[in-house]
N, C-alpha and C positions, 0 to 999 in steps of 0.2 A: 870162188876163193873162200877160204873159211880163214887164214892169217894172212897177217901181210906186217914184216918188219924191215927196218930198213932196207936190209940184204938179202932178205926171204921172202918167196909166196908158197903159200901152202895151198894146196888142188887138193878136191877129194873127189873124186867121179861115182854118185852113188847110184850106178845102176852096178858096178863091179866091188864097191866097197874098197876101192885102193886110193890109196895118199902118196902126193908127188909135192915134193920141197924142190922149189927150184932156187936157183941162185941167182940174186939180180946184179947184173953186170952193169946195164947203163938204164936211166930211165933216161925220156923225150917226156915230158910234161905235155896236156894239152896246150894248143896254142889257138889263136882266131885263125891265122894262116894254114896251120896244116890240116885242122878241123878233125886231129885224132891224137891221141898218146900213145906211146909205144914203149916195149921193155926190152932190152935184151938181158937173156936169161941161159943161165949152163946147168944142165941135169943129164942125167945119166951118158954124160961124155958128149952130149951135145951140147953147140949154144943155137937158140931160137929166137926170133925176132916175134916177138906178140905186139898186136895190133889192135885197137878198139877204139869204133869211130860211128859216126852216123851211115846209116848203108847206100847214101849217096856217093860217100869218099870211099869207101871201104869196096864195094861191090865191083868196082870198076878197075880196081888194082888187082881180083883175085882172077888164078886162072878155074878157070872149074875144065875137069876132064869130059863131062858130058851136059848141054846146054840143057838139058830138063833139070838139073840142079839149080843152076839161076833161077829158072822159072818158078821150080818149087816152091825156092828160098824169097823171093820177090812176092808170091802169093801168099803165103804165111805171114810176111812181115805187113803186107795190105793189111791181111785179116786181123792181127795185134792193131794198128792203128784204126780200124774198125772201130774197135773195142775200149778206144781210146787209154791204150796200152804205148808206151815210150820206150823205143826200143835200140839197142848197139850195137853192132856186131863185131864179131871178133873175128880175126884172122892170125896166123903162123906160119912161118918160113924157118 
């Protein structure tokens, strides 16, 4: 995220160099309960549900198409807390 206003988030993806404004529809604040915050957001004719949470909550809600993706993504995130690195992850519907 590079902005973020009330009703805006601004994305820049720099391995493409492109910028994505989205429009924030609802926020869900974090809470103790749900253990993540979430946006709903409308961009280019879509609306999307973003997600960011600890990858206890987060990993167990996602589908993945092929289980060596969990795996990956579960090995990597080891290896950040290895490294004593604090990590989030994100998800989108």
């Amino acid at each position: 995220m590079t902005e973020r206003t009330p009703n805006t988030i601004t994305l820049v993806d720099n391995v493409n160099k492109s910028k994505e404004i989205h429009n924030v529809i609802a926020e869900f604040p974090f809470d103790s309960t749900r253990k993540r915050m979430s946006l709903i957001v409308f961009t280019k004719g879509q609306y999307w549900l973003m997600t960011k949470g600890a990858d206890s909550i987060i990993l167990p809600r996602v589908k993945f198409n092929n289980p060596q993706e969990l795996k990956q993504i579960e090995k990597d995130l080891y290896n950040f807390a290895c490294e004593g690195l604090r990590t989030l992850v994100m998800a989108k519907k």
